[in-house]
py3Dmol code that shows the C-alpha trace and the ligand (Angstrom):
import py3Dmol

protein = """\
ATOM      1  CA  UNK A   1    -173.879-104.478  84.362  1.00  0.00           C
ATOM      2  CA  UNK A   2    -175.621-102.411  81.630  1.00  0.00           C
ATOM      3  CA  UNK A   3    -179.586-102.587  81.159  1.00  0.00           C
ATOM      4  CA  UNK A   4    -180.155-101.796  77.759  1.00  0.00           C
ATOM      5  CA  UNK A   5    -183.920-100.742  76.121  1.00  0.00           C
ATOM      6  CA  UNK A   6    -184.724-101.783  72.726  1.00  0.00           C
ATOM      7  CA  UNK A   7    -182.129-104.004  71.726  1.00  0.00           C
ATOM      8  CA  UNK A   8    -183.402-106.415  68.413  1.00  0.00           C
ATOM      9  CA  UNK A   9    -183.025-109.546  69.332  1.00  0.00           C
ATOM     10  CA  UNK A  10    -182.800-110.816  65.279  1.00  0.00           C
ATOM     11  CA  UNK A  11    -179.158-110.923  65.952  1.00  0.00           C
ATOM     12  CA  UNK A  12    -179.185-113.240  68.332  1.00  0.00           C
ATOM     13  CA  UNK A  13    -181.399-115.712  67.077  1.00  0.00           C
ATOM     14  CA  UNK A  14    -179.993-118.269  63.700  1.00  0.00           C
ATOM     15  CA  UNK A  15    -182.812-117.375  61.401  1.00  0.00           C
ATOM     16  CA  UNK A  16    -181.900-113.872  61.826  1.00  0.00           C
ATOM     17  CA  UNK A  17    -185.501-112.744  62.422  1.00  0.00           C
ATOM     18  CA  UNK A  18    -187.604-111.103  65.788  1.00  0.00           C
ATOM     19  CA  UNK A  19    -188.129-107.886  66.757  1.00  0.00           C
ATOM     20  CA  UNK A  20    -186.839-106.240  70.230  1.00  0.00           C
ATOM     21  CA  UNK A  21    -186.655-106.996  73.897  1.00  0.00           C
ATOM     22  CA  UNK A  22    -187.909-104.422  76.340  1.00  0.00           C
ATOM     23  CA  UNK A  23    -184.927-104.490  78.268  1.00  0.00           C
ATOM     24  CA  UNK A  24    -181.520-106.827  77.642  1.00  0.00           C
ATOM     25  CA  UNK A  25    -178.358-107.212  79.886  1.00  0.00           C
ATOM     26  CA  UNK A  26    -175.459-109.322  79.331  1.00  0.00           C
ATOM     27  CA  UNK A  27    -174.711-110.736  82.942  1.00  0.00           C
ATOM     28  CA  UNK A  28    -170.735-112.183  83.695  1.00  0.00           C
ATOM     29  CA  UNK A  29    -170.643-113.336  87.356  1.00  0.00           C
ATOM     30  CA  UNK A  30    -173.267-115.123  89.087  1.00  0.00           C
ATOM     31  CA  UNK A  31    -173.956-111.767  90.747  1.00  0.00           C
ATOM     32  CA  UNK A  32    -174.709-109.967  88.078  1.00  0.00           C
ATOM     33  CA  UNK A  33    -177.257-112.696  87.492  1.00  0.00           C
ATOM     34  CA  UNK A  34    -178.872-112.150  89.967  1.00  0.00           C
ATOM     35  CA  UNK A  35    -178.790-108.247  90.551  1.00  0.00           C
ATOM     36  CA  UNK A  36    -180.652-108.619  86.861  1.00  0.00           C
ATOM     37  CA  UNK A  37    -183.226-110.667  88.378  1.00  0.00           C
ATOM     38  CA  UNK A  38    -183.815-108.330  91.006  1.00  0.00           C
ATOM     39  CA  UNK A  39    -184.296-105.268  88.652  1.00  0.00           C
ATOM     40  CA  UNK A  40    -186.775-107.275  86.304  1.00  0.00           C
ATOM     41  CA  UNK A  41    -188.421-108.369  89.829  1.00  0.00           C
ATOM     42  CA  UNK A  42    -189.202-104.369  90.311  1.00  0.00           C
ATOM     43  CA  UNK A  43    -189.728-103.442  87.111  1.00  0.00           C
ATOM     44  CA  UNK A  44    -192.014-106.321  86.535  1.00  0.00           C
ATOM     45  CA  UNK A  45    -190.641-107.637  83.576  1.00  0.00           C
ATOM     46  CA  UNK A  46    -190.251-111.773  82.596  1.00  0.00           C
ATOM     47  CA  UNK A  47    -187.236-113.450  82.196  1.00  0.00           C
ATOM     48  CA  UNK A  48    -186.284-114.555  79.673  1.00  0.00           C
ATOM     49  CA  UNK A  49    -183.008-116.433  78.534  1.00  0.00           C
ATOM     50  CA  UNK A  50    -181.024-116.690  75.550  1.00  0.00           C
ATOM     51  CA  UNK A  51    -178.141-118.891  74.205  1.00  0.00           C
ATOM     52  CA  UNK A  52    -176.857-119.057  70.512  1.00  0.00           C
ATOM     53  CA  UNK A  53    -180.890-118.472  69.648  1.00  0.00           C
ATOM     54  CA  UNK A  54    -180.174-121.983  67.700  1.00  0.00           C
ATOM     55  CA  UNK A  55    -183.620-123.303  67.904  1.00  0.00           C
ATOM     56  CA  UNK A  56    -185.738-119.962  69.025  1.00  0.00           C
ATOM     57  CA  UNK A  57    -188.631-118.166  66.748  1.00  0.00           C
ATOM     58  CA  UNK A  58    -188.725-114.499  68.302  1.00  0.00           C
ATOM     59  CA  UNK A  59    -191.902-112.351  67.743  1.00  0.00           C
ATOM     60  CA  UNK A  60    -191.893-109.971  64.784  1.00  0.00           C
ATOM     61  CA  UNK A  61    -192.848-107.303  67.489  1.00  0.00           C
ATOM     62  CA  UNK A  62    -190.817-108.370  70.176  1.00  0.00           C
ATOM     63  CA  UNK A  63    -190.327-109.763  74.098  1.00  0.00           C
ATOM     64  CA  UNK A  64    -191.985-107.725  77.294  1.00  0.00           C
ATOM     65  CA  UNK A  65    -189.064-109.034  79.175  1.00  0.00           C
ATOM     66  CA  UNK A  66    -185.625-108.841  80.570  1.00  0.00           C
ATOM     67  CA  UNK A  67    -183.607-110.941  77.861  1.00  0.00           C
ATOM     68  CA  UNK A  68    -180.789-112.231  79.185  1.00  0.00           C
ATOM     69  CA  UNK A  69    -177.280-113.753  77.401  1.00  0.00           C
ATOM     70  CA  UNK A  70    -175.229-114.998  79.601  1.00  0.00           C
ATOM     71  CA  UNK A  71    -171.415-113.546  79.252  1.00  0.00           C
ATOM     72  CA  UNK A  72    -167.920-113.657  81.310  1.00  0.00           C
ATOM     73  CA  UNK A  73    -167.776-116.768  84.145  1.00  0.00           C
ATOM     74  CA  UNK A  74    -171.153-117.356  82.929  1.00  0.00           C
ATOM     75  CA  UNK A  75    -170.185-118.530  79.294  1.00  0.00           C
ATOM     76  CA  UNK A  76    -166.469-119.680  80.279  1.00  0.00           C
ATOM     77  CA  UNK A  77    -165.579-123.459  79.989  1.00  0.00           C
ATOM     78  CA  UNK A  78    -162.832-125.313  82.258  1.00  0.00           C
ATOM     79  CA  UNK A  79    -161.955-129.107  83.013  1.00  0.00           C
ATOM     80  CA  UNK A  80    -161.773-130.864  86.419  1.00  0.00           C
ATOM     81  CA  UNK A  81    -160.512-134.873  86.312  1.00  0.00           C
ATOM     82  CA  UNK A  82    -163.635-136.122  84.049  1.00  0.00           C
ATOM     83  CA  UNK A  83    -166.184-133.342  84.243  1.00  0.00           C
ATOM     84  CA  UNK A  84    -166.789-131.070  81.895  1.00  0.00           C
ATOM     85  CA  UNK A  85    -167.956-127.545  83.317  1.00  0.00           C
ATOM     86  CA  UNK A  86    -169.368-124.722  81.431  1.00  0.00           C
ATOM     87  CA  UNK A  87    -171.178-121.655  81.952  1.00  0.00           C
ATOM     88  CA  UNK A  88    -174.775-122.248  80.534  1.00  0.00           C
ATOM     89  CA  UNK A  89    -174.010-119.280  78.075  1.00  0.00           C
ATOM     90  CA  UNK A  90    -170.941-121.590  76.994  1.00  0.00           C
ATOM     91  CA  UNK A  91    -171.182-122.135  73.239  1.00  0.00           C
ATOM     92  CA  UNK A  92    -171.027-126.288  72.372  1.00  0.00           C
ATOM     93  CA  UNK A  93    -168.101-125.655  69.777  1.00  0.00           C
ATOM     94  CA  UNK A  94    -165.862-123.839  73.195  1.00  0.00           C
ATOM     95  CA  UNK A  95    -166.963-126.959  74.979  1.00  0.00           C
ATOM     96  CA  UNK A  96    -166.461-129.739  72.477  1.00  0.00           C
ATOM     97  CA  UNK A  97    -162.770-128.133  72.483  1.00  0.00           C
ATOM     98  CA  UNK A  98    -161.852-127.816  75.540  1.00  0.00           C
ATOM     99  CA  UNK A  99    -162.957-131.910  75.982  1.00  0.00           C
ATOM    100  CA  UNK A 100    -160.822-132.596  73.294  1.00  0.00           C
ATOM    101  CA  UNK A 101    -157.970-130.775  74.642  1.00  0.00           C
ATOM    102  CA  UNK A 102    -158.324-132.278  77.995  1.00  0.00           C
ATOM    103  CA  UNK A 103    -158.512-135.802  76.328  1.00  0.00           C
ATOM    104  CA  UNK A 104    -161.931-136.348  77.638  1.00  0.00           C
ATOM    105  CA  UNK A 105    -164.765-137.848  75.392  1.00  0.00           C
ATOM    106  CA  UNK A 106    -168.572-138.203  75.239  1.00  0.00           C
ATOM    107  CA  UNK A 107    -169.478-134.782  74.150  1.00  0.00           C
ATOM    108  CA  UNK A 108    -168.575-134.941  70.423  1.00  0.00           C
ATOM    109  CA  UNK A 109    -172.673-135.926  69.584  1.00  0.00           C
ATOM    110  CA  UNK A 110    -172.768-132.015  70.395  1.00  0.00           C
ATOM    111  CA  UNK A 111    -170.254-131.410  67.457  1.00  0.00           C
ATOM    112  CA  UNK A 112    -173.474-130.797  65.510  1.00  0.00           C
ATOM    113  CA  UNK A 113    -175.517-128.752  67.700  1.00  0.00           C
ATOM    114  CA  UNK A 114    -174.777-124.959  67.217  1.00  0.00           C
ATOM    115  CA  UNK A 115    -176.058-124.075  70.625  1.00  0.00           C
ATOM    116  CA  UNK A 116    -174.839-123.450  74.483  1.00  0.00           C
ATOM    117  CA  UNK A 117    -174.445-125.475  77.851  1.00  0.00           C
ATOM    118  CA  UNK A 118    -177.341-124.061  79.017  1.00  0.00           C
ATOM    119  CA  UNK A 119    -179.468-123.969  76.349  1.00  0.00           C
ATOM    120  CA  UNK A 120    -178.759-127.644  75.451  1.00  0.00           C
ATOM    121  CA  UNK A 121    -180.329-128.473  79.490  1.00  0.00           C
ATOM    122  CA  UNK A 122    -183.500-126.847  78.638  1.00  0.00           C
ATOM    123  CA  UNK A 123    -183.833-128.766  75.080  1.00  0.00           C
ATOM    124  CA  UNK A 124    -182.338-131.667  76.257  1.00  0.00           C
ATOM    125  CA  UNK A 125    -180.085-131.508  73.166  1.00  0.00           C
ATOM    126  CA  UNK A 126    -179.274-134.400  71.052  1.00  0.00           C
ATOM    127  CA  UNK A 127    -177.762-135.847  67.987  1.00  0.00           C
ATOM    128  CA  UNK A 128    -177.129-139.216  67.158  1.00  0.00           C
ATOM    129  CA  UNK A 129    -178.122-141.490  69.866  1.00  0.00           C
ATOM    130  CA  UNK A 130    -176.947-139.105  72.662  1.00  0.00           C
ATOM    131  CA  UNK A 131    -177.899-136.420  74.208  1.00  0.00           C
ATOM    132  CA  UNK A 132    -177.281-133.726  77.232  1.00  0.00           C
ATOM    133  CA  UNK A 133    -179.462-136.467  79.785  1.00  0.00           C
ATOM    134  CA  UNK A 134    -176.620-139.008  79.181  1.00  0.00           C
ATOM    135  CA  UNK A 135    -173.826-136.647  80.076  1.00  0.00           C
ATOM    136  CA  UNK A 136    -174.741-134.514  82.376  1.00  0.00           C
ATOM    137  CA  UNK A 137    -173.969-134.487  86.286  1.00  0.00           C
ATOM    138  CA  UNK A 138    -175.816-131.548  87.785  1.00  0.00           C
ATOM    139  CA  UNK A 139    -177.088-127.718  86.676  1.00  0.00           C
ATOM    140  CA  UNK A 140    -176.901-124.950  88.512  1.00  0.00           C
ATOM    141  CA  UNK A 141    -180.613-123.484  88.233  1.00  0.00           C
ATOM    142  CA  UNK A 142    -180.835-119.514  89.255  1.00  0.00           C
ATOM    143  CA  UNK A 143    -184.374-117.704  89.468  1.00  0.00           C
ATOM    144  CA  UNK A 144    -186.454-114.582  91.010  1.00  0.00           C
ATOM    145  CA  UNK A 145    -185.889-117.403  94.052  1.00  0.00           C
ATOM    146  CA  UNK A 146    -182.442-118.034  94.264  1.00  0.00           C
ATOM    147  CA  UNK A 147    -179.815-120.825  93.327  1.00  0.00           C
ATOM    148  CA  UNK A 148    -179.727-124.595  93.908  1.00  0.00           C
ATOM    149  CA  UNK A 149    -178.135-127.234  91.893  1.00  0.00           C
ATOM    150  CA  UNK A 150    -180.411-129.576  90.255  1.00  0.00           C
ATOM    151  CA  UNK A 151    -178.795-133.591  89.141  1.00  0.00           C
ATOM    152  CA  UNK A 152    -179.861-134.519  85.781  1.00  0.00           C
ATOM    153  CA  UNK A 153    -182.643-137.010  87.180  1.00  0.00           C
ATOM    154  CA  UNK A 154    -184.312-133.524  88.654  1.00  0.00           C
ATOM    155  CA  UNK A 155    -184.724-131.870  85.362  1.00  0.00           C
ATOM    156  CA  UNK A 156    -187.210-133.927  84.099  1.00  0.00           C
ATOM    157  CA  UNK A 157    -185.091-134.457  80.590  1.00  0.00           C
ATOM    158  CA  UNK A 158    -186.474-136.655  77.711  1.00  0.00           C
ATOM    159  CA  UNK A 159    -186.730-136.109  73.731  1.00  0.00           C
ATOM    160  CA  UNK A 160    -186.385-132.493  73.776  1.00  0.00           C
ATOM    161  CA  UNK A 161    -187.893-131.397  76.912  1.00  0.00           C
ATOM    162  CA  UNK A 162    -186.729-130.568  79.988  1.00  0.00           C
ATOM    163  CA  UNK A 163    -189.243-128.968  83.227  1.00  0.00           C
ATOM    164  CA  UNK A 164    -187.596-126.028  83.332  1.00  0.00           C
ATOM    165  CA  UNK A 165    -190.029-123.527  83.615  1.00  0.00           C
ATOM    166  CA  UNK A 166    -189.778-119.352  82.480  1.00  0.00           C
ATOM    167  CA  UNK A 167    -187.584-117.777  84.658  1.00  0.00           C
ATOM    168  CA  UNK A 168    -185.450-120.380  85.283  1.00  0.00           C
ATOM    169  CA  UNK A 169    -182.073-119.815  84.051  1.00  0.00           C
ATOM    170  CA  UNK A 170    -179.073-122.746  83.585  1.00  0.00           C
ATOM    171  CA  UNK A 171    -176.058-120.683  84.990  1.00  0.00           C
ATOM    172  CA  UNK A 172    -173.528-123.290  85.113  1.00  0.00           C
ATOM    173  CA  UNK A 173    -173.475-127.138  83.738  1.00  0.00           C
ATOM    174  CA  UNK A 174    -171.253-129.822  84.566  1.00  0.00           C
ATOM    175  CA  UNK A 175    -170.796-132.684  82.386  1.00  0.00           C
ATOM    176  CA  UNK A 176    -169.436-136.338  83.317  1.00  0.00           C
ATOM    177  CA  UNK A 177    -166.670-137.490  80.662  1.00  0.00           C
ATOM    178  CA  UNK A 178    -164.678-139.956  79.947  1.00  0.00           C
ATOM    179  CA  UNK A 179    -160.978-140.738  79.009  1.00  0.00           C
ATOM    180  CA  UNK A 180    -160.026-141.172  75.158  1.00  0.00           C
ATOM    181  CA  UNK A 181    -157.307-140.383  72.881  1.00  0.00           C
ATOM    182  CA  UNK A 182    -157.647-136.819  71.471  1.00  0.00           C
ATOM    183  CA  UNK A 183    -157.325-138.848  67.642  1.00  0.00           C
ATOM    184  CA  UNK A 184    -160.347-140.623  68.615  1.00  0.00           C
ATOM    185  CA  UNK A 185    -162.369-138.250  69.184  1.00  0.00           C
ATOM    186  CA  UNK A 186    -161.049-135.759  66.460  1.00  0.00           C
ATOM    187  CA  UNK A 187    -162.571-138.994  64.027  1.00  0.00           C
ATOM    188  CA  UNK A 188    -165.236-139.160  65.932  1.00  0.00           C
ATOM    189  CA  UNK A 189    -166.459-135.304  65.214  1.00  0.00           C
ATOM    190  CA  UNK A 190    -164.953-135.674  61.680  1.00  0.00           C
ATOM    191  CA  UNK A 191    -167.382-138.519  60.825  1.00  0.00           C
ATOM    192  CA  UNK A 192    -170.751-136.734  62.434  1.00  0.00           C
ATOM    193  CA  UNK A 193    -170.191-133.610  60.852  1.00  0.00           C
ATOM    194  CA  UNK A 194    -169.783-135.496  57.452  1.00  0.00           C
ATOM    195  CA  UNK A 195    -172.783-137.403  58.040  1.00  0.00           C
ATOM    196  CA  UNK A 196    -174.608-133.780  58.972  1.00  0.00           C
ATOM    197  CA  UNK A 197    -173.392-132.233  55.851  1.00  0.00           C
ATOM    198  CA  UNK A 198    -174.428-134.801  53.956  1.00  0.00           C
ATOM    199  CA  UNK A 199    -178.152-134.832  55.334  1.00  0.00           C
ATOM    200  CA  UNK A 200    -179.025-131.458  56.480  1.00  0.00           C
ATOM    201  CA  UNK A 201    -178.570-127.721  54.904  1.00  0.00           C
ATOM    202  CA  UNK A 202    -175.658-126.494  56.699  1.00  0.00           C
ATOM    203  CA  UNK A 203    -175.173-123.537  55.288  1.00  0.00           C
ATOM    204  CA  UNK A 204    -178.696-121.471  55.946  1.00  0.00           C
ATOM    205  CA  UNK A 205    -180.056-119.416  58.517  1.00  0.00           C
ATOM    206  CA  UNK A 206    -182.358-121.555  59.955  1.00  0.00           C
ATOM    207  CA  UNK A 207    -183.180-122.961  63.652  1.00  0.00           C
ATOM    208  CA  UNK A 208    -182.625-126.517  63.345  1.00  0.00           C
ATOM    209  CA  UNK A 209    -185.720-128.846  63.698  1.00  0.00           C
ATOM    210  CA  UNK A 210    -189.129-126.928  63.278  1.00  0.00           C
ATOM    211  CA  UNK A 211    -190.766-129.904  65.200  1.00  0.00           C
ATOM    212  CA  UNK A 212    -190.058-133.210  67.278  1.00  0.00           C
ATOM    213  CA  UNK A 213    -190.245-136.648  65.117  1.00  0.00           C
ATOM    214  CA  UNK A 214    -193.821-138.002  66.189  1.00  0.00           C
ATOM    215  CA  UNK A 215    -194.298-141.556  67.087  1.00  0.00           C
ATOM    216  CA  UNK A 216    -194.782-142.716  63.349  1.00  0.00           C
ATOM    217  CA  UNK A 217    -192.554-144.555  61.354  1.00  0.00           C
ATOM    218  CA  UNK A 218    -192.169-141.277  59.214  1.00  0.00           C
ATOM    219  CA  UNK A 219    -189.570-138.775  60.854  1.00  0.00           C
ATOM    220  CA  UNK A 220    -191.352-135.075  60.802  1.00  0.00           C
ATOM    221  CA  UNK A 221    -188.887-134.418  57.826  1.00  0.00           C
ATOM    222  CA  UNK A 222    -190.039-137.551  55.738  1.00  0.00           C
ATOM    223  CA  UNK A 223    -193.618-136.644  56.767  1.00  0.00           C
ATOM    224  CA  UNK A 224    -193.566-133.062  55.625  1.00  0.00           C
ATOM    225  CA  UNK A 225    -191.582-134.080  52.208  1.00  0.00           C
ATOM    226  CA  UNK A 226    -194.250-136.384  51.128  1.00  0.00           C
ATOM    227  CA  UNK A 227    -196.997-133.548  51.725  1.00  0.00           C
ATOM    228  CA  UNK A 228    -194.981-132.115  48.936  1.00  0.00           C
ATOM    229  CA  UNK A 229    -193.399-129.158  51.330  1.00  0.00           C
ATOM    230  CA  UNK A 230    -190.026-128.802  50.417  1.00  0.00           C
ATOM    231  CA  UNK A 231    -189.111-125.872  49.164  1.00  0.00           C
ATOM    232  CA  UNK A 232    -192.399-124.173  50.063  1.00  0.00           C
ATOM    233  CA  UNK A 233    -192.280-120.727  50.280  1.00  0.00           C
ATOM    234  CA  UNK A 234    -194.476-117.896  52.109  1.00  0.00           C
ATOM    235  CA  UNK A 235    -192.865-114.156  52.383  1.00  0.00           C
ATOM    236  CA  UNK A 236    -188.981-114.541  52.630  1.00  0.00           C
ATOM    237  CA  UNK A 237    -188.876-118.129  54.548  1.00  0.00           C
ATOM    238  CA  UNK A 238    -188.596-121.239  53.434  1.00  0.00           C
ATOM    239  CA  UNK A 239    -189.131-125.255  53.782  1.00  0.00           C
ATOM    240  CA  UNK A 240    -185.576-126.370  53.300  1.00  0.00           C
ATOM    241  CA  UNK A 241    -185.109-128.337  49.840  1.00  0.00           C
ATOM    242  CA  UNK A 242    -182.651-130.329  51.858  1.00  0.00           C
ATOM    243  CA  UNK A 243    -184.972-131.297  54.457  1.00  0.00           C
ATOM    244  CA  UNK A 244    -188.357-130.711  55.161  1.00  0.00           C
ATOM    245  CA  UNK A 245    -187.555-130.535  59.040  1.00  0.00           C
ATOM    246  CA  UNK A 246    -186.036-127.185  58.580  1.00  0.00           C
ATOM    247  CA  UNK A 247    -187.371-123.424  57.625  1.00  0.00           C
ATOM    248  CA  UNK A 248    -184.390-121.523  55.877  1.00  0.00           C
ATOM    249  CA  UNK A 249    -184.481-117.660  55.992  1.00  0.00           C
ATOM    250  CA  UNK A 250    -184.394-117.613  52.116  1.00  0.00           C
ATOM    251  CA  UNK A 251    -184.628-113.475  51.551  1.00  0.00           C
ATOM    252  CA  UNK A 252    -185.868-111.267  54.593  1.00  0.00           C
ATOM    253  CA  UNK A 253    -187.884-113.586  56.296  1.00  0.00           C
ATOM    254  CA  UNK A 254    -190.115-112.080  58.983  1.00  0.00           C
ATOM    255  CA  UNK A 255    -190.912-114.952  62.084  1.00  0.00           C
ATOM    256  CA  UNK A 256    -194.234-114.199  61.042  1.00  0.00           C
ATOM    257  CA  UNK A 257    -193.012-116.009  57.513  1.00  0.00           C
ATOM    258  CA  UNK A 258    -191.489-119.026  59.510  1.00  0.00           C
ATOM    259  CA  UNK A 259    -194.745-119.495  61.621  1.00  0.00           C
ATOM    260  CA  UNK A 260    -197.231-118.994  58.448  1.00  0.00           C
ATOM    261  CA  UNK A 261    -195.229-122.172  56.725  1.00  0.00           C
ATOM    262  CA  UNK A 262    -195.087-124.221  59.899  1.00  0.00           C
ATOM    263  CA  UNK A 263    -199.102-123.674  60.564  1.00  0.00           C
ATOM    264  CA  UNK A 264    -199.260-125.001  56.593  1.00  0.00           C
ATOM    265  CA  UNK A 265    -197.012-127.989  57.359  1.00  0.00           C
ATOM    266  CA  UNK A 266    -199.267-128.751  60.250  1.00  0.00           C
ATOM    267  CA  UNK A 267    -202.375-128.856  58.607  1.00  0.00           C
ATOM    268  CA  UNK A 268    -200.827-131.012  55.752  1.00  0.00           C
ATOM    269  CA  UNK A 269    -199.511-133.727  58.308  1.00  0.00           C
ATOM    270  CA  UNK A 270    -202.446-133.818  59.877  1.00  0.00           C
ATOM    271  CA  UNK A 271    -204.601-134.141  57.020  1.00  0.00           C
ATOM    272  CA  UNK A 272    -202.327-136.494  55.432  1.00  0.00           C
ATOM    273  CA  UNK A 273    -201.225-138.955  58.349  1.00  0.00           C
ATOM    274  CA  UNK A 274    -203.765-137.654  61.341  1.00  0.00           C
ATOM    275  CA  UNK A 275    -200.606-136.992  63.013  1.00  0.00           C
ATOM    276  CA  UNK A 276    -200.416-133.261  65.087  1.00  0.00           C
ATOM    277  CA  UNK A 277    -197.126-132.044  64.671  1.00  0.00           C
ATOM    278  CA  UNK A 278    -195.395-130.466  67.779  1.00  0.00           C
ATOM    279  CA  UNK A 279    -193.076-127.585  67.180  1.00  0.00           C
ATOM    280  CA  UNK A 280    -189.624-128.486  68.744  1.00  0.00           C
ATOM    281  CA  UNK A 281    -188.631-124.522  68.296  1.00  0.00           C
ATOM    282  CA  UNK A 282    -189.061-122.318  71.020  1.00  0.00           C
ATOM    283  CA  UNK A 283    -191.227-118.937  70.851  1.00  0.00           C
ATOM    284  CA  UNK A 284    -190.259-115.542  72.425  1.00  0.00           C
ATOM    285  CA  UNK A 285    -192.806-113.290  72.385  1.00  0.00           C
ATOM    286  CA  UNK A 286    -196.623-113.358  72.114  1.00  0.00           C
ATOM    287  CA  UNK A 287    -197.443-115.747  69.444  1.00  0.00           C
ATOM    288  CA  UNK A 288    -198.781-119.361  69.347  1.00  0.00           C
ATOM    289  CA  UNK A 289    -199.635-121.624  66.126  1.00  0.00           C
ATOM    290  CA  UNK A 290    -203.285-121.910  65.737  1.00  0.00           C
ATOM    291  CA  UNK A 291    -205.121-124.904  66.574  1.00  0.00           C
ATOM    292  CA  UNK A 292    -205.615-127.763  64.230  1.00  0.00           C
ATOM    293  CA  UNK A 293    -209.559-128.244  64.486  1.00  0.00           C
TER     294      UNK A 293
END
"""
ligand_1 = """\
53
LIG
C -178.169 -126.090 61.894
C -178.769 -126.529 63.210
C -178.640 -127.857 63.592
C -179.197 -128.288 64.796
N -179.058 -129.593 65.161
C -179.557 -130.014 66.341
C -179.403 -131.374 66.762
O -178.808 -132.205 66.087
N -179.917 -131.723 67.967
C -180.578 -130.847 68.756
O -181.012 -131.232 69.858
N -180.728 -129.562 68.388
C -180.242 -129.126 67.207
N -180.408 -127.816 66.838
C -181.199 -126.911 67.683
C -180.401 -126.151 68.740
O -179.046 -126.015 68.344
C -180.466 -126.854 70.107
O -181.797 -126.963 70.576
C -179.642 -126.079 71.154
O -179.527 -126.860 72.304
C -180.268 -124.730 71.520
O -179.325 -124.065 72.307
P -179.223 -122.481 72.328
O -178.207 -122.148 73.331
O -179.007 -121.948 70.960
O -180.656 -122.122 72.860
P -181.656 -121.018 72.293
O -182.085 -121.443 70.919
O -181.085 -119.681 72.464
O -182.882 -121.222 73.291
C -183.648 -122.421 73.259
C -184.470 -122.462 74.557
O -183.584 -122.606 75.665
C -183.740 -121.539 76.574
N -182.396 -121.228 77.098
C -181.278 -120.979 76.409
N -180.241 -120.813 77.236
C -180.723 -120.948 78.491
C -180.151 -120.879 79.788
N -178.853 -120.637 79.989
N -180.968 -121.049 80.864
C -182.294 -121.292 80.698
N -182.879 -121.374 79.489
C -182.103 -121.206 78.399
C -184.321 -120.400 75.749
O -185.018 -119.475 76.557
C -185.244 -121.172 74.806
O -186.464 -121.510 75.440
C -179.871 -127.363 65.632
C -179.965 -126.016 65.238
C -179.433 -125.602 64.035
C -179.538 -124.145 63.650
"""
view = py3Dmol.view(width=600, height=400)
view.addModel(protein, "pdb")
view.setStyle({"model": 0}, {"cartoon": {"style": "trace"}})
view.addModel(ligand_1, "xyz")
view.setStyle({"model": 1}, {"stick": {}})
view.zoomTo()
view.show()
């Protein structure tokens, strides 16, 4: 397995943006995963793990760290009886297919979700009343420590969240299906993605949700709209017109860009409703949004 230096990580990441990783490897076996973890052990480096970079802000200057996306057995998908098992590097689209091949149902709420297996555990991914905590058996956890299978009431998943911690990477996920006519669940997917397209800008670089719904009866999107953000723009990014939820990479957006608008959005929800939003997108990289107060 090659250790590269420098790679930019703005190609991996959905809003194209983010500057490079110290060191990168593409690990395929469960080996390689952790012959990687050993070499950023020695050379001191974090760990740091990438999927589809579907929800993930990466520093302008970039990641003191061994960035990781997981390849080969690692991202490969395969059916046994009901459950569902994929590499954590396994994108959600190879996933939802192989399900639907199999005849096995329950995972088209991920139809929508333009991420990986693995990535989806740390979220706790979700769409539509579902999400990975209802589906998922067990995850096979791999750090500096070694591996151990963790069930889904281990993880600590709610909205969101999960207690994985840095360092921790989701090598391999299993998922517990259920039976139903391939048909059904091509309607199924049909109907979501319509209702997506019909609600969401699906055709932008962006990273999905910029932060969680509070516990208001105004979703962060509705909240953000009537502070009068959408289409607010700072450098080359974005508040979606669409939806205020969502930063689009409108013309050479810099992360800086993305995390100038969402420290603006911030201060006009809390202003405006007292409400402090939290950012569901993850950050690579040295940079936090300021405090409110
Ligand atoms: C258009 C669009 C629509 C979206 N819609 C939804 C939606 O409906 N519901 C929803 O929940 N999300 C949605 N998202 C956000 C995103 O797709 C999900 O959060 C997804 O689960 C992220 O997966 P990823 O593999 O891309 O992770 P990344 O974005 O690459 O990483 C996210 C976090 O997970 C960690 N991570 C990734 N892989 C691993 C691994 N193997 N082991 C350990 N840690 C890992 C990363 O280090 C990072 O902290 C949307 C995004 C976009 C762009």
């Amino acid at each position: 397995m090659k250790i590269e230096e420098r790679i930019s990580l703005s190609r991996y990441t959905t809003i194209g943006t983010g500057g490079p990783a110290s060191a990168f490897a593409r690990p395929e076996t469960l080996n390689e995963l952790h012959e990687a973890l050993g070499w950023a052990r020695e050379h001191e480096l974090a760990i740091a793990t990438v999927g589809l970079g579907s929800n993930l802000l990466v520093a302008d200057d970039g990641v003191e760290a061994l960035v990781l996306k997981l390849a080969g057995e690692l991202a490969a998908v395969r059916v046994e009886g009901e459950l569902l098992i994929a590499g954590g590097g396994a994108a959600n689209a190879v996933a939802l297919h192989r399900a639907r091949a199999a005849g096995l149902g329950g995972f088209e709420f991920a139809c929508a979700i333009p991420g990986t297996a693995g990535g989806g555990v740390w979220m706790n991914a979700g769409a539509y009343g579902s999400d990975w905590a209802g589906i998922l058996e067990r995850a096979l956890v791999v750090d500096a420590d070694g591996e151990h299978w963790q069930a889904a009431a281990e993880l600590g998943l709610r909205y969101r969240h999960s207690d994985l911690r840095n360092g921790q990477v989701v090598a391999q996920v299993e998922f517990r299906l259920e039976q139903r006519p391939v048909e059904e669940i091509r309607a199924i997917v049909a109907d979501l993605q319509r209702q997506r397209k019909a609600a969401q800008p699906t055709n932008k670089r962006t990273y999905g949700s910029v932060f969680k719904n509070p516990d208001h009866e105004l979703s962060a999107g509705r909240m953000l709209e009537a502070c009068g953000l959408k289409g607010f723009r700072i450098g080359g990014a974005q508040i979606s017109p669409r939806h205020a939820n969502f930063i689009e990479n409108a013309d050479g957006a810099r992360s800086a860009d993305a995390i100038a608008l969402m420290t603006e959005a911030r201060r006009r929800a809390w202003d405006r409703f007292g409400v402090e939003l939290e950012h569901e997108v993850q950050f690579l990289g040295d940079f936090e949004l300021l405090p409110l107060e």
